[in-house]
Phi, psi and omega in degrees: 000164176268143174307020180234358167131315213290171163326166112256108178329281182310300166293323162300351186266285186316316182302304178311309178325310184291327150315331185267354184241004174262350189045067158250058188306316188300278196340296229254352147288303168326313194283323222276326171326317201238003191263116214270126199245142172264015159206156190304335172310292195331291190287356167287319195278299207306340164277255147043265185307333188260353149317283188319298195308292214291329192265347168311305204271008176098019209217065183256007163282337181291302192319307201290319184301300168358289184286341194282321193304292199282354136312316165291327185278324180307303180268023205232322184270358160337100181206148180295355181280342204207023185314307177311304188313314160308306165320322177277322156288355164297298200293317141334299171303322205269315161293325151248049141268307164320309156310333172263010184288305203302331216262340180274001182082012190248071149356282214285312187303293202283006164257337181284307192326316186279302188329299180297330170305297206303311169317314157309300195309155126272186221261024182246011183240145204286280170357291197284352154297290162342291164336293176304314176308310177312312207295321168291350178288287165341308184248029171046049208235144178270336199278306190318316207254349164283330174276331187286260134053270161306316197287275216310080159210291192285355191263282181271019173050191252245338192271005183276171186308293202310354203236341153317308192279346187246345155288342178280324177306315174310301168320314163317313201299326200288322196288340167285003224227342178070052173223062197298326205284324158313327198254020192243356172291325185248011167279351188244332171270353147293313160338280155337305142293332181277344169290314159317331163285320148307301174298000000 
């Protein structure tokens, strides 16, 4: 809270992030719904987390109406002062909507939406692995998700979330692949990091 009583915003954003990554989905509908953000970055991410929360409870078309909002704040806050931030909030957006294109079964929608992310991004940036990884999710490419794969190994080594989350990818790819006894080696070292990283 703020000394004047109210919400603080910015801290209720971050605690959510941390709900969401605990799948304290309701709870992180409850805070986000009603909590008043005082700049357009702001409401984009509590719209952002609560896309998540929603696509968490199974609601991922309510989650996909979200990202269109905050796809819309990205381009409505376009100023030459501040071209990056916006831009970094685009592409964000554009990447998870694609995951959640994806995830609603709307294919064709979820590789162009990551394609235009993957493109945007430069390849020195964390965003644009993220991407790729979806993107590899998508097109089933074992190589896409083996470069996402190195850079997180070589940027944040082996114990960060992001390079977790691209061992689940693998996998996935790998079990669409009719290739169980590979992807289950690295379904237990997602396991394995994510707990950890939790505790």
């Amino acid at each position: 809270y703020r000394r004047d009583g109210k919400t603080n915003p910015v801290l209720t954003l971050n605690r959510s992030g941390l709900m969401l990554l605990t799948g304290q989905y309701s709870p992180v509908v409850s805070m986000l719904t009603s909590l008043h953000c005082d700049t357009p970055r702001e409401e984009a991410v509590r719209l952002s987390n609560l896309a998540f929360a929603y696509d968490g409870l199974q609601q991922t078309e309510r989650g996909i109406t979200l990202i269109d909002s905050v796809i819309q704040i990205a381009e409505d806050s376009r100023k030459p002062d501040s071209a990056a931030e916006s831009e970094n909030l685009l592409t964000t957006a554009l990447n998870n909507r694609g995951f959640m294109l994806w995830k609603a079964g709307r294919r064709d929608e979820a590789r162009a939406a990551l394609r235009k992310a993957v493109d945007a991004l430069p390849t020195d940036r964390a965003d644009h692995w993220r991407a790729q990884s979806n993107l590899a999710v998508a097109e089933s490419s074992t190589q896409m998700i083996d470069e996402c794969l190195a850079w997180f190994k070589t940027t944040y080594g082996t114990s960060h979330p992001d390079y977790a989350l691209c061992l689940r990818k693998k996998a996935e790819i790998l079990l669409r692949q009719q290739q169980p006894a590979t992807a289950l080696p690295l379904l237990k070292d997602y396991f394995n990091l994510r707990r950890e990283y939790i505790m």
